[in-house]
VEXNU-14467 format. One record per residue (C-alpha): x, y, z. Coordinates in steps of 0.02 Angstrom, whole numbers, padded with zeros to 5 digits, always signed. Layout:
! VEXNU-14467
XYZ/...
! end
This chain:
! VEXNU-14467
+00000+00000+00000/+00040+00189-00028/+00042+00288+00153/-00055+00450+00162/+00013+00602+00107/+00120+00684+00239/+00243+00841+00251/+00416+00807+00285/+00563+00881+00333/+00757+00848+00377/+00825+00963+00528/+01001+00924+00545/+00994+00985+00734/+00918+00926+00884/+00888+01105+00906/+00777+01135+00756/+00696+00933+00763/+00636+00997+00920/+00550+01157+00828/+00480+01048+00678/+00400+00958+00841/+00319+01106+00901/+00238+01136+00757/+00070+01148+00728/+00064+01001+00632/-00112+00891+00672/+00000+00731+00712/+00195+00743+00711/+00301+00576+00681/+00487+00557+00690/+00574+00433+00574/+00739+00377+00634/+00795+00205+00537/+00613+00166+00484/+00639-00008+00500/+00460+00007+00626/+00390+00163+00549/+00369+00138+00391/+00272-00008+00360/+00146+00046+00476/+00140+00198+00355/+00120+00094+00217/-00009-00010+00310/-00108+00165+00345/-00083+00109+00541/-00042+00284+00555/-00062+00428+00454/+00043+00588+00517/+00015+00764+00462/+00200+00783+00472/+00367+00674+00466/+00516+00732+00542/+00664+00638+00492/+00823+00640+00608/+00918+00547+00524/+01028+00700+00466/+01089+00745+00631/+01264+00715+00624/+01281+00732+00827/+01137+00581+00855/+01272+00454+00791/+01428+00384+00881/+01499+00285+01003/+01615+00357+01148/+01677+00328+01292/+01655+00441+01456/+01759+00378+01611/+01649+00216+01663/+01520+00265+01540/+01490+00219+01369/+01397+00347+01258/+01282+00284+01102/+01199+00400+01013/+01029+00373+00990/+01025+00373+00775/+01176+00207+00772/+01150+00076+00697/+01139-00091+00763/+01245-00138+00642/+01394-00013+00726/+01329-00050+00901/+01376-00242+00867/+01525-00220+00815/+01588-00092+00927/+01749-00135+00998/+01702-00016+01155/+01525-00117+01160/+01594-00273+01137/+01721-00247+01280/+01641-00151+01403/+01429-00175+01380/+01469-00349+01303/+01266-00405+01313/+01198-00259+01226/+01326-00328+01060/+01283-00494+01073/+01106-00436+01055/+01130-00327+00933/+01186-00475+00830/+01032-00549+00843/+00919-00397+00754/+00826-00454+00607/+00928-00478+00447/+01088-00382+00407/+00994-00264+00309/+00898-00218+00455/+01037-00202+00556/+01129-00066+00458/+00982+00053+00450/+00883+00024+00612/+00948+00129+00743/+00952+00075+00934/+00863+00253+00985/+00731+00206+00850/+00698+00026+00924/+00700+00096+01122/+00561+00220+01075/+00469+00097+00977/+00462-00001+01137/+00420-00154+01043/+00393-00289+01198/+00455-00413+01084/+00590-00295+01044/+00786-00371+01065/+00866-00224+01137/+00773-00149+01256/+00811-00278+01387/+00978-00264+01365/+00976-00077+01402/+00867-00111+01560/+00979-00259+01626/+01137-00135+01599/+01040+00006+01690/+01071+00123+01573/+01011+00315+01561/+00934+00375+01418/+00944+00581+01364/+00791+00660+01287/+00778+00821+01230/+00643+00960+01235/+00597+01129+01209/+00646+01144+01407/+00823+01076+01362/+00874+00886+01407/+00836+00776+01562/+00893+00579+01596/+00788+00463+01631/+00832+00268+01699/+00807+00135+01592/+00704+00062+01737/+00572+00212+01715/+00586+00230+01522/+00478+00083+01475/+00305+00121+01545/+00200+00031+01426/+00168-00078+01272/+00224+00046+01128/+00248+00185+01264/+00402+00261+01319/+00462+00425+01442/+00471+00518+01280/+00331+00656+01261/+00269+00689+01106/+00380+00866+01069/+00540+00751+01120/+00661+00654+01049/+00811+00541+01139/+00982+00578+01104/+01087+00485+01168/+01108+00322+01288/+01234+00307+01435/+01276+00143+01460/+01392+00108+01636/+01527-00010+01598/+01523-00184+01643/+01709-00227+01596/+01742-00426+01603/+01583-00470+01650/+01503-00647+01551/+01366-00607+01445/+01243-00696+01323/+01090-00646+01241/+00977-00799+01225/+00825-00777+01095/+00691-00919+01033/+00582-00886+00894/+00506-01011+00742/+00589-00929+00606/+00734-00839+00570/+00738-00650+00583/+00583-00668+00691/+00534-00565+00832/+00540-00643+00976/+00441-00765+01064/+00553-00761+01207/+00725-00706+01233/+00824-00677+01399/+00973-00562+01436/+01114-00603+01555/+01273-00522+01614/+01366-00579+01758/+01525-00546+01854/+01611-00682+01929/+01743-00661+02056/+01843-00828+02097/+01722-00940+02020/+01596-00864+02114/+01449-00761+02048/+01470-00597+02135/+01343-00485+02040/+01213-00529+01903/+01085-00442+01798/+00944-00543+01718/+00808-00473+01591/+00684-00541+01518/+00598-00492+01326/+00415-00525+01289/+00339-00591+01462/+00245-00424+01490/+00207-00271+01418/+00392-00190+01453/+00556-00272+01469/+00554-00361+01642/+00707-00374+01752/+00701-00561+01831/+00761-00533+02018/+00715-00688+02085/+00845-00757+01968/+00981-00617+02010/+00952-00645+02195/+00971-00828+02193/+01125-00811+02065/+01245-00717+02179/+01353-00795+02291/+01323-00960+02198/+01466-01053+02090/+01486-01014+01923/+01405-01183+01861/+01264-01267+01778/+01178-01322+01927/+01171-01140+01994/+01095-01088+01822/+00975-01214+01827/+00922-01210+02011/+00904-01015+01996/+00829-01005+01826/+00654-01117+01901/+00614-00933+01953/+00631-00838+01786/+00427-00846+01790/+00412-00779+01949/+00312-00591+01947/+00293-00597+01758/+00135-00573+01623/+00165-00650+01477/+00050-00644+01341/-00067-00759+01240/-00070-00751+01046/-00025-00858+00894/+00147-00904+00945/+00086-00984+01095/-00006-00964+01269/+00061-00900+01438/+00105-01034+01476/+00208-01103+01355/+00315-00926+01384/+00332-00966+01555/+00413-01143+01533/+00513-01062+01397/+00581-00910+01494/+00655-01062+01607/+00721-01158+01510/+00801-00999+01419/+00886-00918+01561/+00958-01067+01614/+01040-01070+01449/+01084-00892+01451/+01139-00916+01635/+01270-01072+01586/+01322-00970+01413/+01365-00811+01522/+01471-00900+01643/+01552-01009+01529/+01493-01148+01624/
! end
């Protein structure tokens, strides 16, 4: 299908994206690596008065590194988020999902800003961001303000972004030598997932000392499994650990019901996933 017709136009500021925002547009909608957007244009799912594409602002794109921070900007690619040496080596989860994005054409036009907006809850990367506790940046006619990952997803589709922002940029707090894996089950290839978990742990002596478990598509946001962390630390770095503490990946969560299977099923696969994950991430 052909979308509706729509004004567009290509600020290459943040300053002047957040103007074309302000406008007095009927329904505004920003297009960062369209990889969400525009289908559901073409599908007339929605039909904005105005497109604002950001996808010219030079200082949206980037990777660098702040003292124990890493800083993405929110128009990369997943493509140059996954293969990032300073991802890879100090936010080593977020790559390894990155990897697992769609197709490789995909990858090197979505953006990771794009995706955490879109708030898919079948999304790959926004559980990552959560498990790392990462701060995002948005920006607004009032100037910027950072918001934690934990209080950026607030609903299916629905993010801390207002509708006259835009994020900028994600700080992501190193987690240097810490075992990660991103585990993701679907039926096809390229498929969203059904279920996918996200684990990074630090082990100390063969010992789990810290770990950070999230879980995709068992409620309506990315869900952080603490049952699992709790029971993690302090334990040996070893498959029996993994399994004893993944029989609580469940615990708390919401899964939903559709095509792909019932709650259910999502519960006895986010268990059977994170102990997978769990074993990957400590090598065990």
């Amino acid at each position: 299908m052909i979308p509706a017709a729509f004004d567009y136009t290509a600020p290459e500021s943040v300053a002047d994206a957040i103007t074309a925002l302000g406008s007095d547009s009927e329904e505004i909608k920003v297009l960062a690596g369209g990889q969400s957007l525009i289908p559901v244009l073409r599908l007339r799912l929605a039909a904005p008065t105005l497109l604002v594409d950001i996808g010219r602002i030079e200082e949206l794109s980037g990777i660098t590194e702040e003292a124990d921070t890493i800083v993405i900007g929110a128009m990369t690619t997943h493509a140059d988020v996954a293969e990032s040496d300073l991802v890879r080596e100090h936010a080593g989860l977020l790559a390894k999902a990155a990897q697992t994005v769609a197709d490789p054409q995909v990858r090197h036009r979505g953006t990771l800003g794009g995706a955490l907006v879109h708030a898919d809850p079948a999304g790959d990367l926004p559980a990552p961001i959560l498990v790392l506790d990462a701060e995002l940046v948005i920006a607004g006619a009032d100037g910027e303000r950072t918001v934690a990952a934990a209080d950026f997803f607030e609903d299916m589709f629905t993010t801390a972004v207002g509708e006259n922002e835009i994020l900028t940029k994600i700080r992501v707090p190193k987690h240097t030598g810490w075992g990660a894996h991103y585990e993701k089950f679907t039926r096809v290839a390229q498929q969203w997932s059904i279920i996918a978990v996200a684990v990074t742990v630090q082990v100390d002596g063969g010992v789990i000392s810290q770990a950070k478990v999230g879980l995709v598509n068992m409620g309506s946001t990315p869900t952080r499994a603490s049952a699992v962390e709790q029971a993690l630390v302090g334990q040996p770095a070893t498959g029996d650990a993994a399994k004893h503490a993944a029989s609580a990946a469940a615990d708390g969560t919401s899964p939903p019901t559709d095509t792909n299977g019932d709650a259910a099923y999502r519960r006895h696969l986010a268990t059977v996933l994170t102990g997978r994950a769990v074993r990957a991430a400590v090598g065990g």
